[in-house]
Biopython code that builds the backbone (N, CA, C, O; Angstrom):
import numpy as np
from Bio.PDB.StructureBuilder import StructureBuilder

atoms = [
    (1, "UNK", "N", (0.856, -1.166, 0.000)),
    (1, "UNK", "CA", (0.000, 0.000, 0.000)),
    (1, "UNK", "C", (0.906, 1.234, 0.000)),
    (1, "UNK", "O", (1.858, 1.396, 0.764)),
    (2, "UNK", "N", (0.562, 1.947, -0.795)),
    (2, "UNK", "CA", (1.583, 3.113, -1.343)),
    (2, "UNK", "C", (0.696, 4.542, -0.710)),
    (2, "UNK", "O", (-0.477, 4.673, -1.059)),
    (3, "UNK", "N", (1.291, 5.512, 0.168)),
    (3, "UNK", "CA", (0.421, 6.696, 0.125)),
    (3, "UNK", "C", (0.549, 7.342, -1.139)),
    (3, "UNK", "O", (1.408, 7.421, -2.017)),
    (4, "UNK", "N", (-0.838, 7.865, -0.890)),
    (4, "UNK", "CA", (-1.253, 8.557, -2.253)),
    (4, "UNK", "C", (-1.810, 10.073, -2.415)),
    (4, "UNK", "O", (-1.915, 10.656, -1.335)),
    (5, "UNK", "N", (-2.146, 10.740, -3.434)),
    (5, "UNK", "CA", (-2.916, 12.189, -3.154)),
    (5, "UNK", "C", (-2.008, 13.053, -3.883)),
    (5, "UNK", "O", (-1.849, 13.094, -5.103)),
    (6, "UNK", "N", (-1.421, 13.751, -2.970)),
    (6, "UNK", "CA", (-0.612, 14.617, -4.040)),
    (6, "UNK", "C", (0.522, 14.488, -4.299)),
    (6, "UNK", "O", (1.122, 13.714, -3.554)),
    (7, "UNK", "N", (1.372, 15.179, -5.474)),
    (7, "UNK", "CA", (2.625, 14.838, -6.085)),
    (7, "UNK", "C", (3.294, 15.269, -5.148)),
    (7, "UNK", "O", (4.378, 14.838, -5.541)),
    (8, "UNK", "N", (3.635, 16.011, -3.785)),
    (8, "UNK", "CA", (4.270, 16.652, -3.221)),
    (8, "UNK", "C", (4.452, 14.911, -1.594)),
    (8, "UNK", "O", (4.929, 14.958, -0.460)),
    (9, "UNK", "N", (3.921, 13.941, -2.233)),
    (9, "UNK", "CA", (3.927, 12.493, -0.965)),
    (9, "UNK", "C", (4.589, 11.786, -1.873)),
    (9, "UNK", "O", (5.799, 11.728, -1.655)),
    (10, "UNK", "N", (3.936, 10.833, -3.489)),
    (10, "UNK", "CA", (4.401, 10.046, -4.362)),
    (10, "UNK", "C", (5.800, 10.562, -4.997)),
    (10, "UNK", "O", (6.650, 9.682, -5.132)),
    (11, "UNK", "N", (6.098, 11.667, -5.341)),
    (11, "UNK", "CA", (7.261, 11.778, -6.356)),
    (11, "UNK", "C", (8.580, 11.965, -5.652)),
    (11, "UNK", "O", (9.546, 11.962, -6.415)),
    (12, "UNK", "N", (8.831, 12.120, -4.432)),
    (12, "UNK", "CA", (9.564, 11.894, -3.621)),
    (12, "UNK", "C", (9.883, 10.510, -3.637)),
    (12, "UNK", "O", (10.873, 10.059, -4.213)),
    (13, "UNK", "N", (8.922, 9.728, -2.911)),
    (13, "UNK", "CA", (9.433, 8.193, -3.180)),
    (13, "UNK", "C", (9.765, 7.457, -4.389)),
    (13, "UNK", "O", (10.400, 6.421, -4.587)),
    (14, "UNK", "N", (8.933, 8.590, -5.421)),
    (14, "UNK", "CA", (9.684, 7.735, -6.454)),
    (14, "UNK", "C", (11.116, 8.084, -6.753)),
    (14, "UNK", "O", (11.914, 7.296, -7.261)),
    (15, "UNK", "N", (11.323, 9.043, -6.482)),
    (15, "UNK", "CA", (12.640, 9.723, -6.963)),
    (15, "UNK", "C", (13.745, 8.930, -5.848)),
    (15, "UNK", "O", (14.846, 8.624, -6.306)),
    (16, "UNK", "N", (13.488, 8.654, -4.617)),
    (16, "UNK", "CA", (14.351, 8.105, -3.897)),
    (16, "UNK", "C", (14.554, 6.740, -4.179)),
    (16, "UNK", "O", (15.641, 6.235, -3.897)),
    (17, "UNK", "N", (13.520, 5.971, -4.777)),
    (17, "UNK", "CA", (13.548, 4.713, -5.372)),
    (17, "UNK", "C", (14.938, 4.713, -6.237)),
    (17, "UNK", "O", (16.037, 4.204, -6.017)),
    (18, "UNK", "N", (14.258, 5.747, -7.650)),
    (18, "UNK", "CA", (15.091, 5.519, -8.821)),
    (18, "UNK", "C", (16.899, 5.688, -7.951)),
    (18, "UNK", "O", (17.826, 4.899, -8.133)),
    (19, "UNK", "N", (16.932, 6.879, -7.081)),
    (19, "UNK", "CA", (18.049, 6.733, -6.883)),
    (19, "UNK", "C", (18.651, 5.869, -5.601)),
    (19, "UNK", "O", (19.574, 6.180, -4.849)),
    (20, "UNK", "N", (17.957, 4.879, -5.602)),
    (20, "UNK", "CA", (18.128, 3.842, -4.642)),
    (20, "UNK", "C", (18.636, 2.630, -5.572)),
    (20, "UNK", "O", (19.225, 1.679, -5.059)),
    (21, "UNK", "N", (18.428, 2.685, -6.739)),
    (21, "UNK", "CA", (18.806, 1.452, -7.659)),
    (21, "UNK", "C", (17.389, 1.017, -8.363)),
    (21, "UNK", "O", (17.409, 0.131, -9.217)),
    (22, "UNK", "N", (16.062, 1.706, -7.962)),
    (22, "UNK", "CA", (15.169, 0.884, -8.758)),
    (22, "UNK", "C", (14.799, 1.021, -10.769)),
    (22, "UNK", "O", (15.167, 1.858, -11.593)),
    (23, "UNK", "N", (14.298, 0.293, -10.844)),
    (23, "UNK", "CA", (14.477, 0.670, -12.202)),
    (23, "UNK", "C", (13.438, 1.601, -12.805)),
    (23, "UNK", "O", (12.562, 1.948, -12.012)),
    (24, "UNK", "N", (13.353, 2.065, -14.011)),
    (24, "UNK", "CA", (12.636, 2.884, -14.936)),
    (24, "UNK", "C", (10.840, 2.193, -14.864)),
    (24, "UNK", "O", (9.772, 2.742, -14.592)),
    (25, "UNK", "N", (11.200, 0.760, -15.252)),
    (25, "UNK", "CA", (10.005, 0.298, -15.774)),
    (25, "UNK", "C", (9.117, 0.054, -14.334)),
    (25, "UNK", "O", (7.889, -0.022, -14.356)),
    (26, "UNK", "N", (9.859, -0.050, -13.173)),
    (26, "UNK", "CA", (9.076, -0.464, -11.697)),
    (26, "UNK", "C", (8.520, 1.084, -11.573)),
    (26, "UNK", "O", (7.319, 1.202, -11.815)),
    (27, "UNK", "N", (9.019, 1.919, -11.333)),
    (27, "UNK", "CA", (8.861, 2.996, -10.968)),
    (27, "UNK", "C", (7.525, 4.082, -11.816)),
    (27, "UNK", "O", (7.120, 5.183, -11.444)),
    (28, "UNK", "N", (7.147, 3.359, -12.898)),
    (28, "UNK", "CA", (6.958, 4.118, -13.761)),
    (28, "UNK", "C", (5.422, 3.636, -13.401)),
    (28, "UNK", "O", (4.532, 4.419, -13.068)),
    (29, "UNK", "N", (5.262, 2.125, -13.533)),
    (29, "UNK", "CA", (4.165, 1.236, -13.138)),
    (29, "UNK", "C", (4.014, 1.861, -11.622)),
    (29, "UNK", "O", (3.048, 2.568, -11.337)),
    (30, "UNK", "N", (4.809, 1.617, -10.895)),
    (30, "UNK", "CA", (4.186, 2.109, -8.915)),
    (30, "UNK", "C", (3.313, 3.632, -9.546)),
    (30, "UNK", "O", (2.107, 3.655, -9.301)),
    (31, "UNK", "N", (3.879, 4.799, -10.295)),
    (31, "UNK", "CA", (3.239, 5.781, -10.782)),
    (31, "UNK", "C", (2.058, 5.626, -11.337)),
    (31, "UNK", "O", (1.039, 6.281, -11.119)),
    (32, "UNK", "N", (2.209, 4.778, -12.034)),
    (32, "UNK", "CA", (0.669, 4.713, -13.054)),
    (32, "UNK", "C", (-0.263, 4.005, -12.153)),
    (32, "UNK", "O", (-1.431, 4.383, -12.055)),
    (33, "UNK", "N", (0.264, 2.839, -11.387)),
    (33, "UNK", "CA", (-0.843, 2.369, -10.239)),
    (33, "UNK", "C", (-1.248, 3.408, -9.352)),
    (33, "UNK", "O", (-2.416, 3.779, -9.237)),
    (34, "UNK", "N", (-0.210, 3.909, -8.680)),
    (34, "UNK", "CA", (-1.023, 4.920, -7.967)),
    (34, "UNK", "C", (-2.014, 5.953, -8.296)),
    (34, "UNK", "O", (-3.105, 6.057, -7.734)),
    (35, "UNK", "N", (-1.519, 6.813, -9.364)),
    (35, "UNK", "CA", (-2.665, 7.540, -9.992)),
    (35, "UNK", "C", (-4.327, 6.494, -10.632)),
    (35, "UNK", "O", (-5.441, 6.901, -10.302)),
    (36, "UNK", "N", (-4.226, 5.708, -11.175)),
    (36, "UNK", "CA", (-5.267, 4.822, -11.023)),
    (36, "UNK", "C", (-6.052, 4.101, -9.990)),
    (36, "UNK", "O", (-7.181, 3.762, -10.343)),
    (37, "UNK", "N", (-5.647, 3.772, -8.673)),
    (37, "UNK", "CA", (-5.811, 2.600, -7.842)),
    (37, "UNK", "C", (-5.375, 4.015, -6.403)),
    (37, "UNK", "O", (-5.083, 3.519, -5.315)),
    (38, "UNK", "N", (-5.358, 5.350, -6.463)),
    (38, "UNK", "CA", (-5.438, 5.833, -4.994)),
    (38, "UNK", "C", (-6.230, 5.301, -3.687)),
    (38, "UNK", "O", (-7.441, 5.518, -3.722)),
    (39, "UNK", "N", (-5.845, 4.783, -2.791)),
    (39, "UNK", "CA", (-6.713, 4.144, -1.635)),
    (39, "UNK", "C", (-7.026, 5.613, -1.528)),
    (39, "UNK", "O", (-7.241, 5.771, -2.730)),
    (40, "UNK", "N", (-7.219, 6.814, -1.011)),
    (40, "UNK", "CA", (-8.189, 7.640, -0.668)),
    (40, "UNK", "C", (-9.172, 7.790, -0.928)),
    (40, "UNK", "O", (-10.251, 7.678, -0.347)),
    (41, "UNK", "N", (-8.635, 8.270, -2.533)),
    (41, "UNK", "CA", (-9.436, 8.019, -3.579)),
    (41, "UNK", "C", (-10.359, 7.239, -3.529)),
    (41, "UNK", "O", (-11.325, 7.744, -2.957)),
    (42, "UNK", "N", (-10.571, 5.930, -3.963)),
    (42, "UNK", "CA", (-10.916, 4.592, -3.642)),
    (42, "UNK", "C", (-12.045, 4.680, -2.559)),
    (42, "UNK", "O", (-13.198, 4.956, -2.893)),
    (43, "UNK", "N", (-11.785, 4.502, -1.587)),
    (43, "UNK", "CA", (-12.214, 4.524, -0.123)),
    (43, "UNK", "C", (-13.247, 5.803, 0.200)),
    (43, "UNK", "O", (-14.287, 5.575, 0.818)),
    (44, "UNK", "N", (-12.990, 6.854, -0.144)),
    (44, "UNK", "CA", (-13.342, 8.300, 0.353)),
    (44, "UNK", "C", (-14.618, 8.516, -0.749)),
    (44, "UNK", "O", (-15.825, 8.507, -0.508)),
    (45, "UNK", "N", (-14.024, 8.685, -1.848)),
    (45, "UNK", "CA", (-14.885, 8.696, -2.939)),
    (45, "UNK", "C", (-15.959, 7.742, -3.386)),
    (45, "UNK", "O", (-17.068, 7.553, -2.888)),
    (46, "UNK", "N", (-15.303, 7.091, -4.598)),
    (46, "UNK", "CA", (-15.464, 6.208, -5.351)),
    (46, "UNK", "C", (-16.464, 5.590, -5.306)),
    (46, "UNK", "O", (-17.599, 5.812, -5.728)),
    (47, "UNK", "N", (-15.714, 4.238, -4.407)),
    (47, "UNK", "CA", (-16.644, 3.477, -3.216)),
    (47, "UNK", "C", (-18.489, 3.869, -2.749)),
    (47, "UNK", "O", (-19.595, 3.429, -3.063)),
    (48, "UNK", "N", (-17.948, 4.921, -1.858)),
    (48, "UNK", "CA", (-19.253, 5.082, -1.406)),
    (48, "UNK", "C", (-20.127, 6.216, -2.553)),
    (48, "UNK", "O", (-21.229, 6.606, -2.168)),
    (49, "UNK", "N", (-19.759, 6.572, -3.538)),
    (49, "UNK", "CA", (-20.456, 7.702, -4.199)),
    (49, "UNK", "C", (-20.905, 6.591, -5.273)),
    (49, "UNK", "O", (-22.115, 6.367, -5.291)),
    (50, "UNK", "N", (-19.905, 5.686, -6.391)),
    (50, "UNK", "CA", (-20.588, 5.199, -7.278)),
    (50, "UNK", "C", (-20.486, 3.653, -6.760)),
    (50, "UNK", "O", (-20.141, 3.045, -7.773)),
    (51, "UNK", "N", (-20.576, 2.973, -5.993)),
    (51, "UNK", "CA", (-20.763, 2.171, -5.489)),
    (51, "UNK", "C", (-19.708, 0.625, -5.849)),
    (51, "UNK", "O", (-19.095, 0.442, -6.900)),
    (52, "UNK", "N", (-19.728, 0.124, -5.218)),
    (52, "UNK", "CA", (-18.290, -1.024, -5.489)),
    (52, "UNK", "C", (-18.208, -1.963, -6.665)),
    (52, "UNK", "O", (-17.202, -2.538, -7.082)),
    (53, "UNK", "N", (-19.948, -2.042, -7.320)),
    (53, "UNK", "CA", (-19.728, -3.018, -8.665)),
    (53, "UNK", "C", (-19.045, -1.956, -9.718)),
    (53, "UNK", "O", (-18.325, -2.471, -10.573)),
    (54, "UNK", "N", (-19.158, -0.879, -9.738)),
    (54, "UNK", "CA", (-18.159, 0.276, -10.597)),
    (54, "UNK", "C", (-16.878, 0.659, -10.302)),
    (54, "UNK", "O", (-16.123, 1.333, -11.004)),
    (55, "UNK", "N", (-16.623, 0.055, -8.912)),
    (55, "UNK", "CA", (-15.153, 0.297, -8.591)),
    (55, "UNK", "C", (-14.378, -1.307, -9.477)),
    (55, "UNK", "O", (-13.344, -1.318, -10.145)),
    (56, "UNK", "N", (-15.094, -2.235, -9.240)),
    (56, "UNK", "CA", (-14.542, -3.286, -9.658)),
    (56, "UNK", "C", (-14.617, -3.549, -11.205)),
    (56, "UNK", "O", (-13.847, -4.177, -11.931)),
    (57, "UNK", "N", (-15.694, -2.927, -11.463)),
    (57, "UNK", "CA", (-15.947, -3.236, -13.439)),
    (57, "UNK", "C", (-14.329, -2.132, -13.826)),
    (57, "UNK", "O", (-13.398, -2.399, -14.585)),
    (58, "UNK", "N", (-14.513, -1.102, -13.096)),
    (58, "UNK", "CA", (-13.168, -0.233, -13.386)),
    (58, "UNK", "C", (-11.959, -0.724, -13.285)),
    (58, "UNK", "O", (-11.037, -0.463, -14.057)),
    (59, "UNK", "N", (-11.884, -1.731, -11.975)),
    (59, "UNK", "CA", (-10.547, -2.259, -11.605)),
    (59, "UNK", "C", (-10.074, -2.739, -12.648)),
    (59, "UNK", "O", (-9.026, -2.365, -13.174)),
    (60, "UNK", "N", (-11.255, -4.155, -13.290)),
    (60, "UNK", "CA", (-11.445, -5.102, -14.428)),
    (60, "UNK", "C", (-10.878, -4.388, -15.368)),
    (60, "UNK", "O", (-9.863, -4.971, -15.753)),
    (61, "UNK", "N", (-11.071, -3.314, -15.967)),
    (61, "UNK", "CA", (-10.749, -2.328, -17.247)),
    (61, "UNK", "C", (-9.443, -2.064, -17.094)),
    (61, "UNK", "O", (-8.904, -2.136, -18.199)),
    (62, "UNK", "N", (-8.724, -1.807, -16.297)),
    (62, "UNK", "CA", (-7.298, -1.112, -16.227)),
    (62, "UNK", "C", (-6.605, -1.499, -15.410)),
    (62, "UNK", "O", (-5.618, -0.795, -15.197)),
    (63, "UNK", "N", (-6.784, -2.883, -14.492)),
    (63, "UNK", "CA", (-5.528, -3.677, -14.602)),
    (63, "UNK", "C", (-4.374, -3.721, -15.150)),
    (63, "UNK", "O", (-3.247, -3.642, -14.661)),
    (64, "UNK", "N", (-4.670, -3.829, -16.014)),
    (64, "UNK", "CA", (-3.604, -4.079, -16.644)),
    (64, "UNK", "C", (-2.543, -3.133, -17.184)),
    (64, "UNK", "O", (-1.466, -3.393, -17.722)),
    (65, "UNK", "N", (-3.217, -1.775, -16.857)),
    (65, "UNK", "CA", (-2.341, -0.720, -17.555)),
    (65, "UNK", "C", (-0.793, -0.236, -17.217)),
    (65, "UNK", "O", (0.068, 0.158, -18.004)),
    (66, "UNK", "N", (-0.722, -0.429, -15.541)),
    (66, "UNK", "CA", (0.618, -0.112, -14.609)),
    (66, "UNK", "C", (1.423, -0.983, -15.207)),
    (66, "UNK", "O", (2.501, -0.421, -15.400)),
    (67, "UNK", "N", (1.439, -2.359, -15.696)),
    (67, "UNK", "CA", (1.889, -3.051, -15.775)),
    (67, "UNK", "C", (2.582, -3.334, -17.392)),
    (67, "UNK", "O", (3.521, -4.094, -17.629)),
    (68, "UNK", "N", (1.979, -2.662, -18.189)),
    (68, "UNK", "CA", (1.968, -2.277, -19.653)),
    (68, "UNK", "C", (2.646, -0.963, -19.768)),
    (68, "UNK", "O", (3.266, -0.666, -20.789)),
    (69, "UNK", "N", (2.523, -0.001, -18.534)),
    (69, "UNK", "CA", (3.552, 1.363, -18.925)),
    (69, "UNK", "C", (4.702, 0.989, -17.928)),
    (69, "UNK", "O", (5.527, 1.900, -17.994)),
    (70, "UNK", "N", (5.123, -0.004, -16.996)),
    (70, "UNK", "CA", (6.148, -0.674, -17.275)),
    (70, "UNK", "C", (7.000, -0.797, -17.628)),
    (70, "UNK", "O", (8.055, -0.275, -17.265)),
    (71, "UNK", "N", (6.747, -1.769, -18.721)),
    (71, "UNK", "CA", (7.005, -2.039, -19.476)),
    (71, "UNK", "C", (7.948, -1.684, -20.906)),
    (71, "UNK", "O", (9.016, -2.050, -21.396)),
    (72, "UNK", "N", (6.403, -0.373, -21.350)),
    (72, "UNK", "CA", (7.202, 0.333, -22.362)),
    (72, "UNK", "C", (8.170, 1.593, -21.809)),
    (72, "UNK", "O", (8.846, 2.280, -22.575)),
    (73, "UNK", "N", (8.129, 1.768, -20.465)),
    (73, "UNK", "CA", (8.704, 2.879, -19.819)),
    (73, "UNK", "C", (10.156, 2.036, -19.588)),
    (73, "UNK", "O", (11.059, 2.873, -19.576)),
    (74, "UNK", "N", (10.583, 0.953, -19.439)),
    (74, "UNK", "CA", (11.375, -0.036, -19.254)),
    (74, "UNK", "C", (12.335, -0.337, -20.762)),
    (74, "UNK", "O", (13.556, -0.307, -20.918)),
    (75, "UNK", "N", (11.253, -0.621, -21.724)),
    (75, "UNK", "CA", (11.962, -0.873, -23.070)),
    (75, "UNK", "C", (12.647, 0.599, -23.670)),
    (75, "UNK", "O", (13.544, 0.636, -24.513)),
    (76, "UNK", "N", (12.166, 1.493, -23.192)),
    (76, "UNK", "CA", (12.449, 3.313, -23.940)),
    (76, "UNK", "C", (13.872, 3.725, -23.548)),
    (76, "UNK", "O", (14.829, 4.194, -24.164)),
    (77, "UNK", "N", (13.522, 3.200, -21.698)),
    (77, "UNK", "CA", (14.965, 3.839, -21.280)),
    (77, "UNK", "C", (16.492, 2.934, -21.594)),
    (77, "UNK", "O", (17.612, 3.391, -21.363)),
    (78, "UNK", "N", (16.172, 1.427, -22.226)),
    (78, "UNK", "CA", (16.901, 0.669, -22.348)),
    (78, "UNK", "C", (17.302, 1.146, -24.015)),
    (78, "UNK", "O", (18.440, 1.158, -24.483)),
    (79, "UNK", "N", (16.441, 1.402, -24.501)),
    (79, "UNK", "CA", (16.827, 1.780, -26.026)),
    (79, "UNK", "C", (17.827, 2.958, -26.036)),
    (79, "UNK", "O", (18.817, 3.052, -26.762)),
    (80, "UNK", "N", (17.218, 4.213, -24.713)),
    (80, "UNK", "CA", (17.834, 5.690, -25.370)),
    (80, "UNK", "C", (18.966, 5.505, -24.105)),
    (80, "UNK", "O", (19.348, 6.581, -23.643)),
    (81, "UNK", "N", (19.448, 4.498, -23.596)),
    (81, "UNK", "CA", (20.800, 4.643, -22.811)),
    (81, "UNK", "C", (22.115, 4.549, -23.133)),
    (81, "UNK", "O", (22.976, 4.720, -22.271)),
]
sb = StructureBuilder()
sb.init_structure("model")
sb.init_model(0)
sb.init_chain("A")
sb.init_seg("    ")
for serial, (resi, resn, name, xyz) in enumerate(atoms, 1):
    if name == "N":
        sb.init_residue(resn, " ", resi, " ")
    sb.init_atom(name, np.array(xyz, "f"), 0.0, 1.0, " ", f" {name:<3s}", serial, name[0])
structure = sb.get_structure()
Protein backbone atom coordinates (compact mmCIF):
# COMPACT_ATOMS: atom_id res chain seq x y z
CA UNK A 1 0.00 0.00 0.00
CA UNK A 2 1.58 3.11 -1.34
CA UNK A 3 0.42 6.70 0.13
CA UNK A 4 -1.25 8.56 -2.25
CA UNK A 5 -2.92 12.19 -3.15
CA UNK A 6 -0.61 14.62 -4.04
CA UNK A 7 2.62 14.84 -6.08
CA UNK A 8 4.27 16.65 -3.22
CA UNK A 9 3.93 12.49 -0.96
CA UNK A 10 4.40 10.05 -4.36
CA UNK A 11 7.26 11.78 -6.36
CA UNK A 12 9.56 11.89 -3.62
CA UNK A 13 9.43 8.19 -3.18
CA UNK A 14 9.68 7.73 -6.45
CA UNK A 15 12.64 9.72 -6.96
CA UNK A 16 14.35 8.11 -3.90
CA UNK A 17 13.55 4.71 -5.37
CA UNK A 18 15.09 5.52 -8.82
CA UNK A 19 18.05 6.73 -6.88
CA UNK A 20 18.13 3.84 -4.64
CA UNK A 21 18.81 1.45 -7.66
CA UNK A 22 15.17 0.88 -8.76
CA UNK A 23 14.48 0.67 -12.20
CA UNK A 24 12.64 2.88 -14.94
CA UNK A 25 10.00 0.30 -15.77
CA UNK A 26 9.08 -0.46 -11.70
CA UNK A 27 8.86 3.00 -10.97
CA UNK A 28 6.96 4.12 -13.76
CA UNK A 29 4.16 1.24 -13.14
CA UNK A 30 4.19 2.11 -8.91
CA UNK A 31 3.24 5.78 -10.78
CA UNK A 32 0.67 4.71 -13.05
CA UNK A 33 -0.84 2.37 -10.24
CA UNK A 34 -1.02 4.92 -7.97
CA UNK A 35 -2.67 7.54 -9.99
CA UNK A 36 -5.27 4.82 -11.02
CA UNK A 37 -5.81 2.60 -7.84
CA UNK A 38 -5.44 5.83 -4.99
CA UNK A 39 -6.71 4.14 -1.64
CA UNK A 40 -8.19 7.64 -0.67
CA UNK A 41 -9.44 8.02 -3.58
CA UNK A 42 -10.92 4.59 -3.64
CA UNK A 43 -12.21 4.52 -0.12
CA UNK A 44 -13.34 8.30 0.35
CA UNK A 45 -14.89 8.70 -2.94
CA UNK A 46 -15.46 6.21 -5.35
CA UNK A 47 -16.64 3.48 -3.22
CA UNK A 48 -19.25 5.08 -1.41
CA UNK A 49 -20.46 7.70 -4.20
CA UNK A 50 -20.59 5.20 -7.28
CA UNK A 51 -20.76 2.17 -5.49
CA UNK A 52 -18.29 -1.02 -5.49
CA UNK A 53 -19.73 -3.02 -8.66
CA UNK A 54 -18.16 0.28 -10.60
CA UNK A 55 -15.15 0.30 -8.59
CA UNK A 56 -14.54 -3.29 -9.66
CA UNK A 57 -15.95 -3.24 -13.44
CA UNK A 58 -13.17 -0.23 -13.39
CA UNK A 59 -10.55 -2.26 -11.61
CA UNK A 60 -11.44 -5.10 -14.43
CA UNK A 61 -10.75 -2.33 -17.25
CA UNK A 62 -7.30 -1.11 -16.23
CA UNK A 63 -5.53 -3.68 -14.60
CA UNK A 64 -3.60 -4.08 -16.64
CA UNK A 65 -2.34 -0.72 -17.55
CA UNK A 66 0.62 -0.11 -14.61
CA UNK A 67 1.89 -3.05 -15.78
CA UNK A 68 1.97 -2.28 -19.65
CA UNK A 69 3.55 1.36 -18.92
CA UNK A 70 6.15 -0.67 -17.28
CA UNK A 71 7.00 -2.04 -19.48
CA UNK A 72 7.20 0.33 -22.36
CA UNK A 73 8.70 2.88 -19.82
CA UNK A 74 11.38 -0.04 -19.25
CA UNK A 75 11.96 -0.87 -23.07
CA UNK A 76 12.45 3.31 -23.94
CA UNK A 77 14.97 3.84 -21.28
CA UNK A 78 16.90 0.67 -22.35
CA UNK A 79 16.83 1.78 -26.03
CA UNK A 80 17.83 5.69 -25.37
CA UNK A 81 20.80 4.64 -22.81
Amino acid sequence: MMPSGAPFVILPIAAGLLKGGAGIGPTVAMLTSTALFGPVWVILYEIPIMGSAFFFTRLAGVIWIPPIAGLIAQAVALRFR
